[in-house]
C-alpha positions as CSV (number, residue, x, y, z in Angstrom):
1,X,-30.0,3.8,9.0
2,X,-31.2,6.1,6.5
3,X,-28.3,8.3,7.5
4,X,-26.1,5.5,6.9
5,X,-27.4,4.7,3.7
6,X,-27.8,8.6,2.3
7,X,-23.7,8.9,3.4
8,X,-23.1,5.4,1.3
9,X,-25.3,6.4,-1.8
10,X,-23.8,9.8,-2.3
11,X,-20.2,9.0,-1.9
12,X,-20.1,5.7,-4.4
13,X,-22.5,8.0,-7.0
14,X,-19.8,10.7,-6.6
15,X,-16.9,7.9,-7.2
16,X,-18.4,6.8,-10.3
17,X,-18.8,10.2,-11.8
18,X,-15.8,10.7,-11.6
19,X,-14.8,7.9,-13.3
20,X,-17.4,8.4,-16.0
21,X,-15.9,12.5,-16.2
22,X,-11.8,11.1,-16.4
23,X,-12.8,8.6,-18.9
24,X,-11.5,10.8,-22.0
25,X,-7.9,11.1,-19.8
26,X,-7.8,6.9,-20.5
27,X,-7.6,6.7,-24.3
28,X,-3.8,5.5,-24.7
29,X,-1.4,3.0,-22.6
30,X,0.6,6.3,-21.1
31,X,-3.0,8.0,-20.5
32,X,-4.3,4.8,-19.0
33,X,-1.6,4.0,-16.7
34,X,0.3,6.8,-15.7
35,X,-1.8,10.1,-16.5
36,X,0.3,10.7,-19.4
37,X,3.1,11.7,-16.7
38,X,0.9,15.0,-16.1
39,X,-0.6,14.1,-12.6
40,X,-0.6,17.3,-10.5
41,X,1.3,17.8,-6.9
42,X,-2.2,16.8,-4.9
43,X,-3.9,14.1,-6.7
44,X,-0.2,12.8,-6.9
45,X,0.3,13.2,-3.1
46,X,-3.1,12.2,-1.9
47,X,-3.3,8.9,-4.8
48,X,0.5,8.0,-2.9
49,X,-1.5,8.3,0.5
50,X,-4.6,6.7,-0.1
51,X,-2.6,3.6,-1.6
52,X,-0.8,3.6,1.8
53,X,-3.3,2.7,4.1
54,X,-6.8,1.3,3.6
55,X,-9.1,-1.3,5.8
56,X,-6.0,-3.2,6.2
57,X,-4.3,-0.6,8.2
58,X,-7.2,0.9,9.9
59,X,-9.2,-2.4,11.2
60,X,-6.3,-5.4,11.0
61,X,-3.1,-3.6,11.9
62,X,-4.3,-1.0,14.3
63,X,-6.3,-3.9,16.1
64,X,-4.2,-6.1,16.2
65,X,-0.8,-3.9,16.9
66,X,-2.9,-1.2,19.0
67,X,-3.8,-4.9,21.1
68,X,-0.5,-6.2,21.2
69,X,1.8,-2.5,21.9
70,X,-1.1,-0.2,22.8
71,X,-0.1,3.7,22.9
72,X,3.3,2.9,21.8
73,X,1.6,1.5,18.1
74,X,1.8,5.7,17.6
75,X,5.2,4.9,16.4
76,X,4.0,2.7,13.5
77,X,2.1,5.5,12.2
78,X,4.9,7.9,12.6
79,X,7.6,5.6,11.0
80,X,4.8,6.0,7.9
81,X,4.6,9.1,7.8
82,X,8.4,9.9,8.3
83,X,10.2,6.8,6.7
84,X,7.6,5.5,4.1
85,X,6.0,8.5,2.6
86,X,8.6,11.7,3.9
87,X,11.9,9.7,3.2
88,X,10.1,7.6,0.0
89,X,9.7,11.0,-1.6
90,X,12.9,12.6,-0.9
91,X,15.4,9.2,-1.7
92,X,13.1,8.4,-4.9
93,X,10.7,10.7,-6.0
94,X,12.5,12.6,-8.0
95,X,15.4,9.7,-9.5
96,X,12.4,7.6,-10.2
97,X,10.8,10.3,-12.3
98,X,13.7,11.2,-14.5
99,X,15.6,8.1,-15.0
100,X,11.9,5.9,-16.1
101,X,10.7,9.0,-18.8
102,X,14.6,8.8,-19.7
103,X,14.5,4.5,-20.6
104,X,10.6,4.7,-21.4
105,X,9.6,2.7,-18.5
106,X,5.7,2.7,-17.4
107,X,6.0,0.1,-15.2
108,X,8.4,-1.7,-12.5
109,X,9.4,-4.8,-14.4
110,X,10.0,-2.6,-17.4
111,X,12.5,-0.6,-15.9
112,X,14.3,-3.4,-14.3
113,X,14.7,-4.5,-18.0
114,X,15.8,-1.7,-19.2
115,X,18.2,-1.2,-16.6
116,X,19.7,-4.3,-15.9
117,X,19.8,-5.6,-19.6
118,X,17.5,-8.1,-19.2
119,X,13.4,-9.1,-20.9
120,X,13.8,-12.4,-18.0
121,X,14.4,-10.1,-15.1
122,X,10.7,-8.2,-16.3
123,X,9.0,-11.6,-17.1
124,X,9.9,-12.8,-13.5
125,X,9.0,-9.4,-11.8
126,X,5.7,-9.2,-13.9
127,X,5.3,-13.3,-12.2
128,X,5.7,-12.0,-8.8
129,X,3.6,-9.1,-8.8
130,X,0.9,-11.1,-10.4
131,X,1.2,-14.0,-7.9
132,X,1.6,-11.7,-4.5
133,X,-0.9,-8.7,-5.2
134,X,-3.7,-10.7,-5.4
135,X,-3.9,-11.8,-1.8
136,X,-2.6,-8.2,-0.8
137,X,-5.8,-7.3,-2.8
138,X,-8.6,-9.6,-1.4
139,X,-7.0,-8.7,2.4
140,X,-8.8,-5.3,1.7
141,X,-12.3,-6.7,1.3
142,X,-12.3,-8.3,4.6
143,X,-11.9,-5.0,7.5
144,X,-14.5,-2.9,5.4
145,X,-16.7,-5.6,5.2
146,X,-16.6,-6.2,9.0
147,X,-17.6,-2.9,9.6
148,X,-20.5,-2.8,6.9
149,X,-22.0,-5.9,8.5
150,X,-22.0,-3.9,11.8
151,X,-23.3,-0.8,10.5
152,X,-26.0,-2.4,7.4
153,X,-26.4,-6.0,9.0
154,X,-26.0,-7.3,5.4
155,X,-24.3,-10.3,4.8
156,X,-20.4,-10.2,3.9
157,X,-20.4,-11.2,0.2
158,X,-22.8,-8.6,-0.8
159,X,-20.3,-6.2,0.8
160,X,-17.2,-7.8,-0.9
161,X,-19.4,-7.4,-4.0
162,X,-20.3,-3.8,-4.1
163,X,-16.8,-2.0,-3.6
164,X,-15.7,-4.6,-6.4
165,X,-18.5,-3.9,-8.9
166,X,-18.0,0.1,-8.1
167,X,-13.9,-0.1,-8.1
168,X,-14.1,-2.0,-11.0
169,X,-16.5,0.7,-13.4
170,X,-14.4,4.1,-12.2
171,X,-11.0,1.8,-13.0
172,X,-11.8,0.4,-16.1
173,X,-13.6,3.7,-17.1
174,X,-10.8,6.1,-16.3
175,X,-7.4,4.2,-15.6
176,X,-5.2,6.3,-13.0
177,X,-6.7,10.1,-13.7
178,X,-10.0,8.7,-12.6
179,X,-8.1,6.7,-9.9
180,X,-6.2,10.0,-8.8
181,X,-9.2,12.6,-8.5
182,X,-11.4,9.8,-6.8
183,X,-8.0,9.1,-4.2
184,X,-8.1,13.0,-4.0
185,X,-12.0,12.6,-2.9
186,X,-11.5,9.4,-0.5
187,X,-8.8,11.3,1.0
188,X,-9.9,14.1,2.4
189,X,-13.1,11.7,3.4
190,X,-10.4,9.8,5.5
191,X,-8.9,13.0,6.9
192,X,-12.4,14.2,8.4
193,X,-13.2,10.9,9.1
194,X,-10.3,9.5,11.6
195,X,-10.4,12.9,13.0
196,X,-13.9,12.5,14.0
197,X,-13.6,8.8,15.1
198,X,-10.8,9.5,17.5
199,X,-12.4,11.9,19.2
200,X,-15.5,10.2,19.7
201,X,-13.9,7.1,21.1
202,X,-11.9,9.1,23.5
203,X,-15.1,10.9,25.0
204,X,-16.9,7.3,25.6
205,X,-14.4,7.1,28.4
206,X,-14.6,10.7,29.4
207,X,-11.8,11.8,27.3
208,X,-8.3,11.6,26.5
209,X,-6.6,12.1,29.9
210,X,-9.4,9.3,31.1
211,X,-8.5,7.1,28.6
212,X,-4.5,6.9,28.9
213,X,-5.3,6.3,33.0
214,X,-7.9,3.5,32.6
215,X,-5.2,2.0,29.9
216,X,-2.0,2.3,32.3
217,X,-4.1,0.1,34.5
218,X,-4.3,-2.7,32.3
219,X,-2.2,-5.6,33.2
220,X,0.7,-5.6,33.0
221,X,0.4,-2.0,34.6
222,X,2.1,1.2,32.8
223,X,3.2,-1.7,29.6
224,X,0.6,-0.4,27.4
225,X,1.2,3.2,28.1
226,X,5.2,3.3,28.1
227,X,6.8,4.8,25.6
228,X,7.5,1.9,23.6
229,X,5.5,-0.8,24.4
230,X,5.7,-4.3,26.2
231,X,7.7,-5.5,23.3
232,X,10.1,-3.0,21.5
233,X,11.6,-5.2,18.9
234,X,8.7,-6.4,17.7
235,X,7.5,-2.6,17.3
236,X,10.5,-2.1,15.3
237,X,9.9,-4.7,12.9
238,X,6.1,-3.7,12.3
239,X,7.8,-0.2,11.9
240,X,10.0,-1.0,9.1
241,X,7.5,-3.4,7.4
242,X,5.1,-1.0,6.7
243,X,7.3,2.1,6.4
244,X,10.4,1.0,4.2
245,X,8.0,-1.3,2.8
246,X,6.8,1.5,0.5
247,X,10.0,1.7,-0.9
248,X,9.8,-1.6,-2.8
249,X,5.8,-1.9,-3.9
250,X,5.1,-1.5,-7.7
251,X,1.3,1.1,-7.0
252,X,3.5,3.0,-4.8
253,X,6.5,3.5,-6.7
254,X,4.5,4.3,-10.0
255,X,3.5,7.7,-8.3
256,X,6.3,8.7,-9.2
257,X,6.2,8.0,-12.8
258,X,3.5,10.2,-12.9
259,X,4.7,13.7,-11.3
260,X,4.3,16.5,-13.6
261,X,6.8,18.9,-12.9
262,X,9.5,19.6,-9.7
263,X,6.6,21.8,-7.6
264,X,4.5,18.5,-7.8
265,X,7.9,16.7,-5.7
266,X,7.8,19.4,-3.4
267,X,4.0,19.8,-2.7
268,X,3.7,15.8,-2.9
269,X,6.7,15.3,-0.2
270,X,4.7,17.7,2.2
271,X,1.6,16.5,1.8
272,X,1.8,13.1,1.6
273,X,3.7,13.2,4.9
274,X,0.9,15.0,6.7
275,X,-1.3,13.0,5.2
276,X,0.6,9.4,6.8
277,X,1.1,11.4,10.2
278,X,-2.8,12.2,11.0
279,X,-4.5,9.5,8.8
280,X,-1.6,6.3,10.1
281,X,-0.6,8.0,13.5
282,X,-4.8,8.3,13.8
283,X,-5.7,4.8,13.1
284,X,-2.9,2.9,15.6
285,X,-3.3,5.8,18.4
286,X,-7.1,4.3,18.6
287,X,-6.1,1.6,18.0
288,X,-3.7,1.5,21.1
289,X,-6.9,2.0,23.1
290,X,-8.4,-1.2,22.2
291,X,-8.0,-2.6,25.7
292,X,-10.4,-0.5,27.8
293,X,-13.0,-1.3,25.2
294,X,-12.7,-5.2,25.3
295,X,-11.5,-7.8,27.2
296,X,-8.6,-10.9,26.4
297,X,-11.8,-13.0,26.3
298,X,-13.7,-11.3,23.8
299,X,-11.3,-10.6,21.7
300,X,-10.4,-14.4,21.7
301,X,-7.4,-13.9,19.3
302,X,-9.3,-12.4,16.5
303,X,-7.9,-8.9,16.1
304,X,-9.9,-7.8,13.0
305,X,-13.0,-7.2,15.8
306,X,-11.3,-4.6,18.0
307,X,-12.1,-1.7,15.8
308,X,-15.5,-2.3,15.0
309,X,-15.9,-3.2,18.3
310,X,-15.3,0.2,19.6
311,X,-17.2,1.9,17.2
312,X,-20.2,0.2,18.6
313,X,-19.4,1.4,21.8
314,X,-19.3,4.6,20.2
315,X,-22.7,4.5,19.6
316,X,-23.2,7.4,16.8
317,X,-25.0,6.6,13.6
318,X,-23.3,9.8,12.1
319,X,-19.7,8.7,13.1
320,X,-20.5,4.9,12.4
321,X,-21.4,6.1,8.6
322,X,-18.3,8.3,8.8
323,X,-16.0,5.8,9.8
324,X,-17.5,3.3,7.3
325,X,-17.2,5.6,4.2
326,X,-14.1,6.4,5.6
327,X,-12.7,2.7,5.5
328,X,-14.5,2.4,2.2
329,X,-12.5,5.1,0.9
330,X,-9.5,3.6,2.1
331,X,-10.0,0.7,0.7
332,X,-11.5,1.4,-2.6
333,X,-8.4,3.9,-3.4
334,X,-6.0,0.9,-2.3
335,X,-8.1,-1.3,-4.5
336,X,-8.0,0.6,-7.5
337,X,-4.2,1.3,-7.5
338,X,-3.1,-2.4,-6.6
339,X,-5.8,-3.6,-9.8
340,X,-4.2,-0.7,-11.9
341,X,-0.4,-1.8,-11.3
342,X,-1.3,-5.6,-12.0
343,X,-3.5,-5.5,-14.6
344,X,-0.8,-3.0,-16.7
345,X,2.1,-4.8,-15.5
346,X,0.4,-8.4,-16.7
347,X,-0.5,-7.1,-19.9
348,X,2.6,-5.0,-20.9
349,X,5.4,-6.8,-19.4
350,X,4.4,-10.5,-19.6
351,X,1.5,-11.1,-22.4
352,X,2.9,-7.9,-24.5
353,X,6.4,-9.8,-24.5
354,X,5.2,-13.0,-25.2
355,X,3.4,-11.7,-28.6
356,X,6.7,-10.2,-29.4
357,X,5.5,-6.6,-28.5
358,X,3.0,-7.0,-32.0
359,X,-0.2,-5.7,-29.6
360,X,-1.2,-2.5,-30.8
361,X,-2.5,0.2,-28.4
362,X,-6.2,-0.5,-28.7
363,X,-5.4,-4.3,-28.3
364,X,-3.5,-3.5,-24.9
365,X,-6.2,-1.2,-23.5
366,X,-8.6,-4.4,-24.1
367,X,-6.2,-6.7,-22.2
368,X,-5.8,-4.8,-19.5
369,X,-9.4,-3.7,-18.8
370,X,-10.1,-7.8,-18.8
371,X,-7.3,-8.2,-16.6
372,X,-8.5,-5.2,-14.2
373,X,-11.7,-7.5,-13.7
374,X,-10.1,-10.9,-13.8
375,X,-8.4,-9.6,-10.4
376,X,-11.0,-7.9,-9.1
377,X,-13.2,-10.7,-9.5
378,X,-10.4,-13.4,-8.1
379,X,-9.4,-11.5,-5.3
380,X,-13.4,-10.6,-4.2
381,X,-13.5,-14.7,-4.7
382,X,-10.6,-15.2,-2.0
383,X,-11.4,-12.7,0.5
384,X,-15.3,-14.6,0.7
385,X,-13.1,-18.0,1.1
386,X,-11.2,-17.0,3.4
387,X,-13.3,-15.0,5.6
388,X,-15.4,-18.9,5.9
389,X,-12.1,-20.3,6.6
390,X,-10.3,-18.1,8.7
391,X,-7.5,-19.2,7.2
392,X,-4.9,-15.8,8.1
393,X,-5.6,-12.5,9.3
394,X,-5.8,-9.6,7.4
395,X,-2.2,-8.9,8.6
396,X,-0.9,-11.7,7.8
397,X,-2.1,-11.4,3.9
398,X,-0.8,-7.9,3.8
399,X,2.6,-9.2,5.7
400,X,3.3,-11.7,2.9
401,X,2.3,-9.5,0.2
402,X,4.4,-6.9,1.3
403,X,7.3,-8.6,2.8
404,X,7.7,-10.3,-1.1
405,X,7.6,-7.6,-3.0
406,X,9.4,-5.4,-1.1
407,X,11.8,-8.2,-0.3
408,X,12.0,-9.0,-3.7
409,X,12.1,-4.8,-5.1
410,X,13.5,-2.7,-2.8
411,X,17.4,-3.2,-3.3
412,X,17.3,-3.8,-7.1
413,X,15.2,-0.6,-7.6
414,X,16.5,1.7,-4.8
415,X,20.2,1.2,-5.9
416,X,19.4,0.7,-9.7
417,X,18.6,4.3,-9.5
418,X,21.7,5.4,-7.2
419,X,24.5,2.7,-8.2
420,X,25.8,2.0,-11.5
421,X,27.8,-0.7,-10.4
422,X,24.6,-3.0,-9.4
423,X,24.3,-6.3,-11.4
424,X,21.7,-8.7,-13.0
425,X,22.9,-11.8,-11.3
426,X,22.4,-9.4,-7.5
427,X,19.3,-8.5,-8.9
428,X,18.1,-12.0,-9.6
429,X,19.2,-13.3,-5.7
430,X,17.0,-10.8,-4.4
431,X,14.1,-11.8,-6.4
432,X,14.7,-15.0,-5.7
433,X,16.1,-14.8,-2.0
434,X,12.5,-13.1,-1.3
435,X,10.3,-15.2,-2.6
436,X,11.7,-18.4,-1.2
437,X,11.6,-16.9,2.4
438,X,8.3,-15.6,2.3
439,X,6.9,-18.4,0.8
440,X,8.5,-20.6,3.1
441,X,7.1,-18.9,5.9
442,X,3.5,-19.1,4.5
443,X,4.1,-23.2,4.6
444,X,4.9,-23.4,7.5
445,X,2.1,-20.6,8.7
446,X,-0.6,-22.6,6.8
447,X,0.2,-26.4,8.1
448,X,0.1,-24.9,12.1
449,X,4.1,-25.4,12.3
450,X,5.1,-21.9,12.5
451,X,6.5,-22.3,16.3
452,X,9.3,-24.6,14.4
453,X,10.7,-21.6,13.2
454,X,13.1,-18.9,15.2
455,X,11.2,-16.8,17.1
456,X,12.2,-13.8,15.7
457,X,11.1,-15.4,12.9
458,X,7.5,-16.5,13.7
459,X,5.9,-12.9,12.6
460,X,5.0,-12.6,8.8
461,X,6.0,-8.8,10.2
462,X,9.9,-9.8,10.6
463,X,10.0,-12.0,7.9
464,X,9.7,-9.5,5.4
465,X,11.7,-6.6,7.1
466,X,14.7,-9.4,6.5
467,X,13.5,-10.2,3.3
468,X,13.7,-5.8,2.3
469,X,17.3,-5.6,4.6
470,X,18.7,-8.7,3.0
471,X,17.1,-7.0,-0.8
472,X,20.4,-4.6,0.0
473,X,23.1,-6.3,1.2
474,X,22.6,-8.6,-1.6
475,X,22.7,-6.6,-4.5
476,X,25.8,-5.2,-3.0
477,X,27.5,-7.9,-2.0
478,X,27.1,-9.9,-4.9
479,X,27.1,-6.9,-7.2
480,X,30.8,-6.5,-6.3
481,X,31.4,-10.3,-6.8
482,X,30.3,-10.8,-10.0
483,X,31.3,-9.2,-13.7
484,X,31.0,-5.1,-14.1
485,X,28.2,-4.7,-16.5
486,X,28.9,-2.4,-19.6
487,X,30.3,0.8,-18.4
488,X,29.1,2.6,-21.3
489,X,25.6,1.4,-21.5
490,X,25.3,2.2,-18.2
491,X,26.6,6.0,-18.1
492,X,23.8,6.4,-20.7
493,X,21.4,5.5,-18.7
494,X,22.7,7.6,-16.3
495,X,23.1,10.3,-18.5
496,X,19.6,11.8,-17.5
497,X,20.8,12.9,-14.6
498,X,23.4,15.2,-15.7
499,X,20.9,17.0,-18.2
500,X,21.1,20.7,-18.2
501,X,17.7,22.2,-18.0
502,X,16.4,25.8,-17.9
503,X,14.5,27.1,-15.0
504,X,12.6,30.6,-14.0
505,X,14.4,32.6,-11.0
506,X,11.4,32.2,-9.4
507,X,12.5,28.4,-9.0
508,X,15.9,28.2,-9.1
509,X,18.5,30.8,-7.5
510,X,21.3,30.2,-9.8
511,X,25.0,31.5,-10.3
């Protein structure tokens, strides 16, 4: 215990100092939210990795997918690494970064306004963003606390209440330079840490080779170790949830505001990607394993137990403080960038607006520290509800946050970047084509009826992959049905992109 406790102490004392050191970074809106577009390659690439995956990957999705796929869950990990951070960089990294710095954009309702013409489109972006990150948010409490209850035996609140009291001082301190070094910090902690936990679950059973043969044996026989799994289409649509998912998510796509300079693109694309492929392929390769550790009986449908349930068998204090920091780590980084993104998007593109844009700087930075505790506080307030009510799993808040956003993001801001032809009206169907969908499907998840709806339709998984596919055929189709916008306006925006600019040899070839 004291090991436990020494691991605990020293990493949140660390977290905060940092917060307390970055605190001068924080003294503007640009400082505040987006570094003031200075963020280096590494603390760019590892804040873009920790806000990937947190408790929510690690204990609710590599359960419960690990359970339901087993070896083949790899896949999920992979599609991270290869589609949501690898292809994320290349397809928007760099766009993202010039065209936002070119219309002044700091945030992802702002740029849809000053893209697409249009303060209502940011008003209702800002709205769905405020609405869907909070149970996104309060989905993170509930994996890390599972596994501080087995490793402290203290009760779940008090967990809940610590990494929201700590998040809360290094955020509101520092803003996202603080945020960045600390994501640098929990990420190499996550590195060492799923490492570590792997191979200690694999030697319980006398190793890896062990492992895989008492798996294949698991009825059905050879389903859980075949290439890709007892249910392939399902995979697939787990895969592009939480891989093209990225694409579409307001504290992911700010990264990218940030990036300093064209070596920070390059270093971040690299990194970032090896990151996803040994933190994400890590977390659902144990996870596939979760079978030879428990039975269908134990388990009893809830899914949030598997992992913590082979850490016990584990039986290491070192590696159960390990994996705990490690989760907290995850989960405080994801924390501190959703709370960032809503708290600045609330404040400057919904209140700002609504006082006619008369809030001076020091005003703002007031608002949106409150704000970074109003959501802290409401989303540590859900995730003690619902962990008494059982209400969802922690996928399926994560699902319905994601699928929404995404859903409602992903086409307007992918092609808004790539397509000058794109309209308001397409953009407004896929906000609004998203959230209908997905809030549909939480009715019907919430009253028990779910089994009404299609079957491919019955996953929170596939309901937002076709809320993010139908994001782009919308905006195109109806893009090319409706009125061109103004040519003109447009090919200034645009303009950024054909912007001469004078590189070293060193970094450019040339003529």
């Amino acid at each position: 215990m004291l090991v436990k406790i020494l691991f605990i102490v020293v990493f949140l004392a660390v977290t905060i100092g940092v917060g307390v050191y970055c605190r001068k970074k924080a003294t503007d809106v640009n400082g505040f939210v987006l570094g003031g577009r200075a963020v280096g390659p590494w603390l760019t690439a590892f804040s873009f990795g920790t806000s990937y995956f947190s408790a929510v990957i690690f204990v609710g999705y590599a359960g419960q997918f690990g359970w339901n796929f087993g070896l083949a869950s790899t896949w999920i990990g992979l599609g991270n690494a290869f589609i949501g951070s690898l292809l994320a960089w290349v397809v928007l990294g760099r766009r993202t970064r010039v065209m936002t710095q070119h219309l002044g954009s700091s945030t992802m309702p702002d740029f849809f306004e000053k893209r697409y013409d249009s303060k209502a489109l940011k008003l209702f972006a800002a709205v769905i963003i405020f609405i869907f990150m909070i149970p996104y948010t309060a989905s993170l409490y509930n994996g890390l606390s599972r596994l501080f209850e087995m490793g402290f035996n203290i009760p779940y609140w008090v967990c809940v209440l610590i990494m929201a009291v700590v998040t809360a001082l290094y955020v509101v301190l520092s803003g996202y330079v603080g945020t960045a070094l600390n994501s640098l910090i929990q990420g190499i902690v996550m590195l060492v840490g799923i490492v570590v936990v792997v191979a200690a679950a694999m030697n319980v059973n006398g190793g890896l080779a062990a492992s895989v043969e008492m798996l294949s044996q698991v009825e059905p026989v050879g389903d859980y170790t075949s290439i890709f799994g007892p249910d392939p289409i399902a995979l697939l649509g787990v895969v592009l949830l939480t891989s093209l998912g990225t694409w579409g998510l307001p504290q992911m796509i700010s990264k990218f505001y940030s990036i300093k300079s064209e070596k920070s693109i390059m270093t971040g694309t690299v990194v970032s990607t090896i990151f996803a492929i040994i933190v994400a392929g890590g977390c659902y390769f144990l996870g596939g394993f979760g079978r030879i550790f428990m039975t269908e009986e134990q388990v009893g449908g809830q899914f949030d137990s598997i992992i913590p349930s082979m850490l016990q068998a584990v039986n290491s204090d070192v590696v159960i403080a390990l994996v705990i920091m490690l989760v907290l780590a995850a989960s405080m980084s994801t924390l501190s960038s959703l709370v960032l993104t809503s708290s600045s998007t609330l404040t400057l593109d919904f209140i700002a607006p609504l006082n006619k844009d008369k809030m001076n700087e020091k005003k703002k930075m007031l608002v949106m520290r409150i704000f970074l505790v109003f959501f802290i506080v409401v989303s540590a307030s859900i995730a003690i509800v619902q962990a008494k009510s059982k209400v969802a799993f922690i996928t399926d808040l994560m699902g319905i946050s994601w699928g929404t956003m995404s859903g409602a993001f992903l086409g307007p801001f992918m092609l808004g970047l790539y397509w000058k032809r794109a309209t308001k009206p397409a953009v407004w169907a896929s906000f609004v084509f998203s959230v209908v969908v997905n809030v549909t499907f939480m009715a019907f998840k919430l009253s028990g009826n779910v089994g009404l709806l299609p079957p491919l339709l019955r996953a929170s998984s596939n309901v937002g992959v076709l809320a993010m596919l139908m994001s782009i055929v919308l905006v195109v189709v109806i893009s090319l049905l409706t009125k061109k916008p103004d040519m003109a306006q447009v090919d200034k925006k645009f303009s950024c992109y054909e912007k001469q600019v004078t590189v070293k040899a060193k970094d450019s070839i040339g003529g």
